[in-house]
Backbone bond lengths (Angstrom), bond angles and torsions (degrees), N, CA, C in turn:
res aa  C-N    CA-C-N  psi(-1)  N-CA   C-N-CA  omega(-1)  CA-C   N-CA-C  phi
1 X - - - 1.454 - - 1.517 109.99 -
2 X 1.129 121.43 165.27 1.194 123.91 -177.98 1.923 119.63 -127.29
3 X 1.100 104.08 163.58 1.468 103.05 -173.11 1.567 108.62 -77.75
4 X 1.419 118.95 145.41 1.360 122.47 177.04 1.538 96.29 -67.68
5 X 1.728 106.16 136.31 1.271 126.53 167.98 1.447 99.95 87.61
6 X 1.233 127.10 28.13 1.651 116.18 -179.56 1.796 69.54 -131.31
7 X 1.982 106.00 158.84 1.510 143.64 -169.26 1.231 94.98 -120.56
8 X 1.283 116.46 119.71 1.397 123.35 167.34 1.548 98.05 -98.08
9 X 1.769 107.42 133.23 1.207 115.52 175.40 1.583 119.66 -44.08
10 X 1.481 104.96 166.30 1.725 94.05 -174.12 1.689 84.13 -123.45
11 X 1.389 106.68 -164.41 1.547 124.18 -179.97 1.532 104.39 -67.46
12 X 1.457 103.46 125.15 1.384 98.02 -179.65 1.849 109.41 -84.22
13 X 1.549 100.20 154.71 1.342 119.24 -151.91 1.355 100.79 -73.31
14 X 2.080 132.83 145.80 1.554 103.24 173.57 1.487 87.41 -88.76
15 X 2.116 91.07 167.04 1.022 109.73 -174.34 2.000 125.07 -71.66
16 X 0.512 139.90 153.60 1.426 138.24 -176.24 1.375 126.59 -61.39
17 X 1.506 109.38 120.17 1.301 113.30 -153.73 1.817 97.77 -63.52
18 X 0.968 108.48 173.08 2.030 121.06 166.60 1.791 92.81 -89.16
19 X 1.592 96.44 128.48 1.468 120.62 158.35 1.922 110.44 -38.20
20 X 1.190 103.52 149.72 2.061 118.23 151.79 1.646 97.39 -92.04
21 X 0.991 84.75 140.69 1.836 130.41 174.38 1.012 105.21 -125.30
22 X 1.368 129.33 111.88 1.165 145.02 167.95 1.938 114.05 -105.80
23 X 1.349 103.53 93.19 2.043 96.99 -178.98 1.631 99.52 -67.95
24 X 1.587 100.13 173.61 1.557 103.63 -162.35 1.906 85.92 -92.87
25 X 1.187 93.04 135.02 1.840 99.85 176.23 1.346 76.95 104.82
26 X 1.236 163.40 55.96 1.196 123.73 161.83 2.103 101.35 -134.98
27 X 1.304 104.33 164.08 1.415 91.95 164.94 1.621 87.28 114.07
28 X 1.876 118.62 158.84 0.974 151.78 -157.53 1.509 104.66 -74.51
29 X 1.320 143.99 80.52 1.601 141.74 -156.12 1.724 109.85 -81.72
30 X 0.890 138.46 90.29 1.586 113.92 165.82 1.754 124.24 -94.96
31 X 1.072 131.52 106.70 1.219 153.05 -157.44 1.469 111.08 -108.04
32 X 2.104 115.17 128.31 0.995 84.39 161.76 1.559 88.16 -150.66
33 X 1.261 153.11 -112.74 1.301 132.46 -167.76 1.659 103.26 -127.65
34 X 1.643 116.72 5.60 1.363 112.41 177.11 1.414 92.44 -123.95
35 X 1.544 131.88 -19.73 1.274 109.70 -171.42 1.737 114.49 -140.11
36 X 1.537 150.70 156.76 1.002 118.69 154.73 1.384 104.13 -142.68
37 X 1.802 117.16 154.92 1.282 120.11 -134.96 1.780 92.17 -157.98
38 X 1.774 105.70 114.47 1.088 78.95 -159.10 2.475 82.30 -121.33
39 X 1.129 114.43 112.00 1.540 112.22 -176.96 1.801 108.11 -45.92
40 X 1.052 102.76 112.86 1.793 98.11 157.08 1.135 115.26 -108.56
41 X 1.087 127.24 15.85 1.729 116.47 -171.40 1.548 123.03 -179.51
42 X 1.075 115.52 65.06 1.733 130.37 -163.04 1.438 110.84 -77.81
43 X 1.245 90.05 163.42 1.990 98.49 168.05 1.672 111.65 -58.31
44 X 0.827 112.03 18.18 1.553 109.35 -162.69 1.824 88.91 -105.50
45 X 1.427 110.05 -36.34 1.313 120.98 -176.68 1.597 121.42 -103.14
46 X 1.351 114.80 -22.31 1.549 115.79 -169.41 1.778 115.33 -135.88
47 X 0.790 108.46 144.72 1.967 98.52 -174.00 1.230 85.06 -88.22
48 X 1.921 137.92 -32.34 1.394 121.41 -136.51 1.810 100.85 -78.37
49 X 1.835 103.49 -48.53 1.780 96.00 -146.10 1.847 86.45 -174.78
50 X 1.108 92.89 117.72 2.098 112.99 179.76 2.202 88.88 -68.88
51 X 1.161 92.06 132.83 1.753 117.17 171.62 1.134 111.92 -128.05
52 X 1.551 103.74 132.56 1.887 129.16 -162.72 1.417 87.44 -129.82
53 X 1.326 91.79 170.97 1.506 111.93 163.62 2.002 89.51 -138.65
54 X 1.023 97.23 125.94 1.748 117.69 174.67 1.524 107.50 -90.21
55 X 0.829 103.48 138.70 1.649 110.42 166.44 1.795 104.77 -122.97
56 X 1.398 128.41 125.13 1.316 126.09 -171.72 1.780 107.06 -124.25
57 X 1.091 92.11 121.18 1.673 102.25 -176.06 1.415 114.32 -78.19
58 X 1.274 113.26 159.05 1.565 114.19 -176.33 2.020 101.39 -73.86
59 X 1.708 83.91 139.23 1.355 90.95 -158.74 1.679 136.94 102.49
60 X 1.204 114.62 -50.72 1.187 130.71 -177.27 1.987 105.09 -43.93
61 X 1.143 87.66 119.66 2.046 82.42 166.92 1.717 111.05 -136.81
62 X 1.412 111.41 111.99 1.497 118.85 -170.99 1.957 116.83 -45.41
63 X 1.761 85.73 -21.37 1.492 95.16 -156.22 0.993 111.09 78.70
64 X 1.798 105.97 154.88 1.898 113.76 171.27 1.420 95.52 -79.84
65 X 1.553 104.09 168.11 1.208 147.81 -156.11 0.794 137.51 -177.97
66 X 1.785 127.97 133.87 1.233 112.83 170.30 1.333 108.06 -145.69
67 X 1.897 126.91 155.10 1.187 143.55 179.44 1.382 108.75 -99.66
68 X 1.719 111.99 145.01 1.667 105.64 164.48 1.429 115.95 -96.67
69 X 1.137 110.87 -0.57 2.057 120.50 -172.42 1.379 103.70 -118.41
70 X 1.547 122.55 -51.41 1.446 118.74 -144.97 1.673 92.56 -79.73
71 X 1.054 97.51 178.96 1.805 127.17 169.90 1.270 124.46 -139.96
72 X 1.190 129.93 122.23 1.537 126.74 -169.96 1.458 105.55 -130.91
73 X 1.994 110.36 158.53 1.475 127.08 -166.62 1.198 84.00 -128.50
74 X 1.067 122.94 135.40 1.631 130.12 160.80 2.047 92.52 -112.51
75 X 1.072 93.90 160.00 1.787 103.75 172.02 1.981 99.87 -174.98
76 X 1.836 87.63 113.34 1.825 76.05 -179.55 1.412 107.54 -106.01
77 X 1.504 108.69 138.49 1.208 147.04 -145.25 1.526 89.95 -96.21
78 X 1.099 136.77 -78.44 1.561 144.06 -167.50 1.449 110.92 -137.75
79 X 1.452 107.84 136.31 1.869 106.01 172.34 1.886 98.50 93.76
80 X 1.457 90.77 168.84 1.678 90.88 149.59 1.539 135.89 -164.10
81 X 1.753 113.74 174.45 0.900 115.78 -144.03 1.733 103.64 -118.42
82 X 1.589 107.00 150.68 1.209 102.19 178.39 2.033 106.72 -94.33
83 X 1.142 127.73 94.13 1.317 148.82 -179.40 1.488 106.20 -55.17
84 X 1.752 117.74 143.78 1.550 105.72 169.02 1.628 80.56 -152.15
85 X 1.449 128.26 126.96 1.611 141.05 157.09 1.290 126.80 -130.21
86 X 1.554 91.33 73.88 2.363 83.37 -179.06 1.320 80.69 179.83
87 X 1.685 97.65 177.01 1.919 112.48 -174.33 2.002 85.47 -94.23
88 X 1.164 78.15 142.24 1.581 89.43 156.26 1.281 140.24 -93.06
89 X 1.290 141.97 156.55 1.680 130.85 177.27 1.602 111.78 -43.21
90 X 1.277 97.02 -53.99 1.660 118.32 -173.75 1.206 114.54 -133.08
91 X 1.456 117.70 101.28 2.025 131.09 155.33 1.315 108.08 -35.23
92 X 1.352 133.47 63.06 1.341 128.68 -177.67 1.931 103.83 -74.91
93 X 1.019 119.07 141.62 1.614 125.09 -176.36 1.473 101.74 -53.28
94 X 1.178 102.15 -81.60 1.452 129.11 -148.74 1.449 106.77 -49.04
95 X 1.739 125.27 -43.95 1.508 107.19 179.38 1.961 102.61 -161.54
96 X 1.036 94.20 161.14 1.599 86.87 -166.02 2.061 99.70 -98.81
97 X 0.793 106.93 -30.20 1.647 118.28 -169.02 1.541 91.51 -49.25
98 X 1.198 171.99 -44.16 1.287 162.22 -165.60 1.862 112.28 -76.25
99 X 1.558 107.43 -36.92 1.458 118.05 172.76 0.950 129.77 -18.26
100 X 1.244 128.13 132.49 1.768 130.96 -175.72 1.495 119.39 -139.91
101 X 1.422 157.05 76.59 0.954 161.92 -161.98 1.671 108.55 -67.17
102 X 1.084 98.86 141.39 1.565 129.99 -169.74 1.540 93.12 -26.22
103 X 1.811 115.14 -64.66 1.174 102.16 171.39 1.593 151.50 -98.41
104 X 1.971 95.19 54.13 1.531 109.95 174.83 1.424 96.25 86.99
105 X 0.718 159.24 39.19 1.627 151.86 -163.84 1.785 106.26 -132.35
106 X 1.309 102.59 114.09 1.520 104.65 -177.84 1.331 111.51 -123.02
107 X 1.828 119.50 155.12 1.685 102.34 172.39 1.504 123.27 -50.69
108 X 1.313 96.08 156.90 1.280 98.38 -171.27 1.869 109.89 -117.34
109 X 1.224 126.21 166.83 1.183 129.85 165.83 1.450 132.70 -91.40
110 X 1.341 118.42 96.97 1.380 125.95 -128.79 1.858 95.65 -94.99
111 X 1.233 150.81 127.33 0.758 138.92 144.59 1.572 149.44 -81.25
112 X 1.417 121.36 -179.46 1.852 90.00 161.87 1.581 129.04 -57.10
113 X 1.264 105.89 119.04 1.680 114.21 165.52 1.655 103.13 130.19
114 X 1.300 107.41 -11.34 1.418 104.04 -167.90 1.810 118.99 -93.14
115 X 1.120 91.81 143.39 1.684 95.42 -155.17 1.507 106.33 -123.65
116 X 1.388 109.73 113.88 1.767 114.54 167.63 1.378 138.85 -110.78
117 X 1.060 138.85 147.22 1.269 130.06 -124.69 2.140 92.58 -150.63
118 X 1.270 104.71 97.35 1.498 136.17 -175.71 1.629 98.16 -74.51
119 X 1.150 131.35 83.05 1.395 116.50 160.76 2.066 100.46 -69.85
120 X 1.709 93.83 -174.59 1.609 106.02 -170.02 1.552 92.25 -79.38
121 X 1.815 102.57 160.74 2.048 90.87 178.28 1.352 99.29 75.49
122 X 1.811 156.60 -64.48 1.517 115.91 -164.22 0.838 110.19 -99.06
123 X 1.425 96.67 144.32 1.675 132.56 156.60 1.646 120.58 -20.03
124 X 1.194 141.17 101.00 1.391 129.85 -162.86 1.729 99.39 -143.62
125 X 1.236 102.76 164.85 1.774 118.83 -177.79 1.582 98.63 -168.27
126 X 1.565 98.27 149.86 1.301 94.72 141.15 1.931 105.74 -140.78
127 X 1.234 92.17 171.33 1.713 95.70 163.81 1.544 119.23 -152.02
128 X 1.148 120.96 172.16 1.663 117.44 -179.26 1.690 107.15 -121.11
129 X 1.689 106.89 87.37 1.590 111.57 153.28 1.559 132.11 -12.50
130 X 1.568 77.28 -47.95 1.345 72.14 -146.17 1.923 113.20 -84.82
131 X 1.493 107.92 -162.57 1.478 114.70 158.37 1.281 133.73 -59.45
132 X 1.217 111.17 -35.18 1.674 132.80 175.04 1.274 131.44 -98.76
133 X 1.523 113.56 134.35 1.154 94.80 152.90 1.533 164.11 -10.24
134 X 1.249 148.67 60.28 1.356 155.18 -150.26 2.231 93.46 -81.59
135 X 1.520 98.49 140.05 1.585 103.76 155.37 1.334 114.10 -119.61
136 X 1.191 125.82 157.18 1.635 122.93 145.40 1.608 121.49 -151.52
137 X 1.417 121.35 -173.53 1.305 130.74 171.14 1.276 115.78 -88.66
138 X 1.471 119.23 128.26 1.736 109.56 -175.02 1.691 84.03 -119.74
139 X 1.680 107.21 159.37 1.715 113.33 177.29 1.790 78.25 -141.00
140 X 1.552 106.67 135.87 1.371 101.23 172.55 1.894 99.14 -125.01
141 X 1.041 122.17 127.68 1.406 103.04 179.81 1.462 119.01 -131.63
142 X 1.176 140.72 144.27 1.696 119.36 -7.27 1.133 121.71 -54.91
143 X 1.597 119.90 151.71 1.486 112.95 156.02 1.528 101.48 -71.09
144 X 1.824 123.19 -175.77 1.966 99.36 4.77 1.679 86.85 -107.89
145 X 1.703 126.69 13.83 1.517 116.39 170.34 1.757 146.09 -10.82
146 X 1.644 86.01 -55.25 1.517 107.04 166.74 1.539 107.22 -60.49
147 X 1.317 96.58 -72.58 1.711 98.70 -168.30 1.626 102.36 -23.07
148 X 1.202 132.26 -64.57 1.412 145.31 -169.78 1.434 107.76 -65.24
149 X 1.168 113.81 -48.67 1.637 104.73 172.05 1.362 112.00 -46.30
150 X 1.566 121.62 -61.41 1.445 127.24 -173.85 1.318 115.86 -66.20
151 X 1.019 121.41 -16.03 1.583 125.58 167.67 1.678 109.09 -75.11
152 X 1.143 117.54 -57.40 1.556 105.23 164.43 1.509 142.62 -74.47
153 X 1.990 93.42 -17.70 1.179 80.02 165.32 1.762 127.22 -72.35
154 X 1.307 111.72 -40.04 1.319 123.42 -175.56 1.580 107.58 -47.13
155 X 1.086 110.55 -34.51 1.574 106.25 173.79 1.734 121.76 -77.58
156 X 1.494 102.23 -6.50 1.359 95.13 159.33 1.644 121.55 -100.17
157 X 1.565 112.34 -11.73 1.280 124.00 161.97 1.555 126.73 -86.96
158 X 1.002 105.97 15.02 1.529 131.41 174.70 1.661 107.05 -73.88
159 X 1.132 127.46 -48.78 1.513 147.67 171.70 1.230 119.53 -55.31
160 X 1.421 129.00 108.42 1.376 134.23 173.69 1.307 111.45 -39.28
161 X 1.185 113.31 138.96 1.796 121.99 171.22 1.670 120.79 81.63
162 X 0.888 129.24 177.04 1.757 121.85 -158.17 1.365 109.28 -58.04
163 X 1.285 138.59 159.69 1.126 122.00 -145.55 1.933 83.87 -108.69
164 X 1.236 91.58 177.05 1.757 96.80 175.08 1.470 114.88 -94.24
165 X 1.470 101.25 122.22 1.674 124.68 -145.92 1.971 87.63 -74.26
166 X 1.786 116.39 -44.91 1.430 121.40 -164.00 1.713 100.50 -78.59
167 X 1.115 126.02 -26.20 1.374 141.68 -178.16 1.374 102.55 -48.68
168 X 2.113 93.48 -70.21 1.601 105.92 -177.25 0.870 129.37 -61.40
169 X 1.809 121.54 -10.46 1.623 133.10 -154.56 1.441 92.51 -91.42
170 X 1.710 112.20 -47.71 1.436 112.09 -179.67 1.473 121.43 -73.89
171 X 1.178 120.01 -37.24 1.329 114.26 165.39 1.825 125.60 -28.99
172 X 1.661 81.19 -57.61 1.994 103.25 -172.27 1.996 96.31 -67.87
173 X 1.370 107.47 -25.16 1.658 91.58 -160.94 1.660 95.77 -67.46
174 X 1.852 114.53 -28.98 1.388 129.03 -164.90 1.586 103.09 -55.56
175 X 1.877 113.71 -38.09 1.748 110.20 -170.59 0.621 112.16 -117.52
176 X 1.983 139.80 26.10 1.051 134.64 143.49 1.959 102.09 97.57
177 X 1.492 86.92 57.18 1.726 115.33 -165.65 1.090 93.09 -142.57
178 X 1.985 99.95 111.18 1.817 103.32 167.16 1.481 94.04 -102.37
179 X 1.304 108.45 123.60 1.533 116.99 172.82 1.602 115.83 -71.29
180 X 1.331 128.20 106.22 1.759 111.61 -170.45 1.638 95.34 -115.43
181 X 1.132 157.65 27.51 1.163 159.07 83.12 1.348 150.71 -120.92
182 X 1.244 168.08 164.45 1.941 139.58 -105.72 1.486 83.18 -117.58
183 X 1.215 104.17 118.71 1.994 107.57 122.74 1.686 123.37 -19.15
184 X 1.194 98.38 132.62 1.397 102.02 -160.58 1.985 103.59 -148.11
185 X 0.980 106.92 143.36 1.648 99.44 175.29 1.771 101.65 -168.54
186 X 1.498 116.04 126.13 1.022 134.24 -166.31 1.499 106.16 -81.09
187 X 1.373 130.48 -176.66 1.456 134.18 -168.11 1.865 72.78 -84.86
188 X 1.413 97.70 160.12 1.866 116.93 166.36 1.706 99.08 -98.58
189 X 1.213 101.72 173.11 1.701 117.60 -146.22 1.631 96.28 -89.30
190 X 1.897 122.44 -20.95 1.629 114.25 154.51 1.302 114.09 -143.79
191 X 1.343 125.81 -168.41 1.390 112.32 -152.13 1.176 133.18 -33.98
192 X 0.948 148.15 157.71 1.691 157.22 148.23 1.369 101.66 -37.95
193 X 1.219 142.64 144.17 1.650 139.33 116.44 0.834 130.84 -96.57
194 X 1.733 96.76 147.52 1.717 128.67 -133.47 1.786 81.78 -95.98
195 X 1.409 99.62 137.64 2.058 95.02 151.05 1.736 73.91 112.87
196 X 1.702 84.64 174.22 2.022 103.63 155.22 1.058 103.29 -71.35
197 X 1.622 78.15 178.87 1.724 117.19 -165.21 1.845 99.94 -69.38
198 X 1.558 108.45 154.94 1.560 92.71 -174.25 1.402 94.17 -105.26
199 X 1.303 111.02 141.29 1.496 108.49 -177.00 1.573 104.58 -120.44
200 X 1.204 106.03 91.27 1.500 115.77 -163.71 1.889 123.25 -97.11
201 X 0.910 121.57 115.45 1.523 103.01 -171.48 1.801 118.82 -83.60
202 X 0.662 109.30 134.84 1.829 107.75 -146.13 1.633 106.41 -114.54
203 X 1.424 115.93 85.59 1.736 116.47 -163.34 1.147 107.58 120.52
């Protein structure tokens, strides 16, 4: 027993882990001729939310979508992007770019600096208009879902020519991805590459 007014020690605290450092170029790349995806920040490192850096080719359109758990940050880094975040009047199949939500709200043309913010439930896409190349920052949270999504998906976008629409449908049903119109990715601006995706560790 102890004396009134004396503190008995408690559990001592652990000590504090060492920070990630991430150098620029650095991090786990998987590449394939519609998409490139490079991990900075996995479940391996964070309880909150896995961080990419995307690279989006001219052409490329993710399709809408939507999650009932996850949460996503888009922020575009260079280039730009055609953006879509809200329910629409009408889930039309075929393409999301016409969409208009109850309150007037249409995609927008996202440039560098601009940052969107995916709660669970909306409807979201992005795609790249334009001629060029587009990059940005993706945060998907919880990990480590994404990580695994993008690892299989890329191996079905690995394959010359439109990608396989029933492939991708099952993939997305696996991480909690309602697909509400197709994935899409245009020829890239020079050759194709032949083979899989290169999954290169870079640093």
């Amino acid at each position: 027993m102890t004396r009134t007014g004396t503190v008995e020690p408690g559990p001592q605290r652990p000590r504090p882990r060492s920070g990630l450092v991430v150098p620029p170029g650095r991090g786990r790349t998987l590449r394939t001729a519609a998409q490139q995806v490079t991990f900075k920040v996995t479940g391996q490192h964070s309880r909150a939310a896995s961080s990419f850096e995307v690279v989006v080719p001219p052409g490329f359109d993710v399709g809408a979508h939507v999650h009932t758990r996850s949460e996503e940050l888009f922020y575009v880094l260079e280039g730009e992007l055609e953006l879509l975040a809200f329910e629409p009047r009408v889930r039309t199949r075929d393409g999301w770019r016409e969409w208009e939500s109850a309150a007037g709200d249409r995609p927008v043309r996202a440039t560098t600096g601009t940052t969107v913010l995916v709660p669970p439930g909306c409807p979201h896409a992005f795609a790249n208009p334009t001629g060029a190349p587009a990059r940005m920052f993706f945060q998907a949270a919880p990990p480590p879902d994404h990580e695994r999504y993008f690892d299989e998906l890329l191996d079905i976008l690995a394959v010359d020519g439109p990608p396989d629409e029933a492939a991708v449908a099952a993939l997305r049903a696996r991480y909690d991805i309602e697909q509400l119109t197709p994935l899409r990715h245009g020829p890239p601006p020079g050759p194709v590459p032949k083979g899989a995706p290169d999954r290169s560790e870079e640093g």
